[in-house]
C-alpha positions, 0 to 999 in steps of 0.5 A: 885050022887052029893056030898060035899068033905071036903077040902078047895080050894079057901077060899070055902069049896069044894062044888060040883056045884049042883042045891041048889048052884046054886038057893042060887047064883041066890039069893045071886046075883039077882041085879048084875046078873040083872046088867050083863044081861044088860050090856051084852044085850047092847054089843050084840047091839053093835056088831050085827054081834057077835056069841053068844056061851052061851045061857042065863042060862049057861052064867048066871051060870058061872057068878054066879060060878065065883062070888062064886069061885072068881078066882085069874085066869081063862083061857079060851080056845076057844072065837070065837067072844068073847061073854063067855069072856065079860060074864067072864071078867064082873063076874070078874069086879064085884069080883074087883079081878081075871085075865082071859088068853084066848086062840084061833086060831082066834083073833075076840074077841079082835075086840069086848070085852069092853076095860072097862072089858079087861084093867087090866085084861084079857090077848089074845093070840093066838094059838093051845092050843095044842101047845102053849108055855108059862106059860099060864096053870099054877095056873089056878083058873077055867077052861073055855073050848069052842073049838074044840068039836072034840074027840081028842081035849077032850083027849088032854086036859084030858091027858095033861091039866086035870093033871096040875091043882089042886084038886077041881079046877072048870071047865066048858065044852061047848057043851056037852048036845044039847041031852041027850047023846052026839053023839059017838066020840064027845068032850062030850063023851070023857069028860063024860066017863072021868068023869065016870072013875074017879067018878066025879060028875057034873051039868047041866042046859041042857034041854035035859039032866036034864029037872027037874033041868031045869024047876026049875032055869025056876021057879026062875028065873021068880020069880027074874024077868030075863026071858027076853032073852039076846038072843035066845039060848035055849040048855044050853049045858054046864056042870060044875064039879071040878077036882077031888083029885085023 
């Protein structure tokens, strides 16, 4: 069941990502997302050749929670052509604040992502997130993971990246629900047995997985006109959660 903690992080009190927060963001942020779902049609024209990782309702979510959250630093693991980064780096210009470090073993985000959304604000570096040295996985405000979707991968990050970062912290994983239950030994099994043991809650938007919840963000937003697709995934297999205090 998803549940309100009672400390604050970030300015907000720690709201857990459910439904009702995420249709009052949809409200709250109708005309920029409108906004955003242009530009973000438009840079898929541009670059017809792009992978786009996030279909339309997870990317419009994360957007929305990075608005919500507004993170000093967001660090994403995974681009492949960048298109979750361009999503990232846009809800960041339209905060005026925040910095995003992405992190892969290739560089062909850096080949299409807007030099009006990079310039100031998002740093690539390439590597084994495994591996990397630095201090790119310190006081991350959010946490964006699109990468391998092995089972080993989730348990490195759980057991070696999970720790280091502070209570309450957002988090959004991809790929978890293209059916309702992740296949065994995948990335989303891992993730979600974690989240089982620790008692964490979290939300999706997935079809196959919470086909209500789904149906409902439909409703709304046919109702605030963005039903037109910026492209033609469906899954919407992200899922969404904070890291717990404990």
């Amino acid at each position: 069941m998803l549940t309100t903690m009672d400390s604050n992080v970030h300015g907000h009190l720690a709201e857990q990502v459910t439904p009702d927060l995420v249709e009052r963001l949809y409200h709250d942020h109708a005309d920029a997302l409108r906004a955003a779902r242009e530009a973000q049609r438009a840079h898929r024209r541009a670059h017809p050749a792009m992978k786009t990782q996030l279909d339309d309702v997870e990317a419009e979510i994360s957007y929305l929670l990075l608005r919500y959250f507004r993170p000093a630093k967001v660090v994403e693991i995974g681009a492949l052509h960048g298109w979750s980064t361009s999503w990232i780096l846009r809800a960041l210009a339209d905060n005026g604040t925040g910095a995003l470090v992405t992190v892969d073993l290739v560089d062909h985000a850096t080949a299409t992502v807007p030099a009006s959304l990079s310039d100031g604000r998002w740093e690539f570096r390439g590597g084994d997130a495994k591996t990397l040295t630095g201090d790119w996985l310190s006081d991350v405000d959010y946490l964006f993971v699109d990468a391998d979707h092995g089972a080993r991968f989730a348990r490195w990050y759980l057991a070696d990246v999970f720790p280091g970062l502070a209570p309450d912290t957002p988090v959004s994983v991809h790929d978890v629900f293209h059916r309702r239950t992740p296949l065994p030994f995948t990335e989303g099994s891992e993730v979600l047995g974690w989240l089982r043991s620790t008692g964490t809650p979290y939300f999706t938007a997935a079809g196959a997985r919470d086909p209500h919840t789904h149906t409902r963000l439909g409703e709304l937003r046919r109702a605030l006109g963005l039903t037109e697709p910026v492209h033609t995934g469906r899954d919407n297999p992200m899922i969404y959660f904070r890291r717990p205090v404990n």
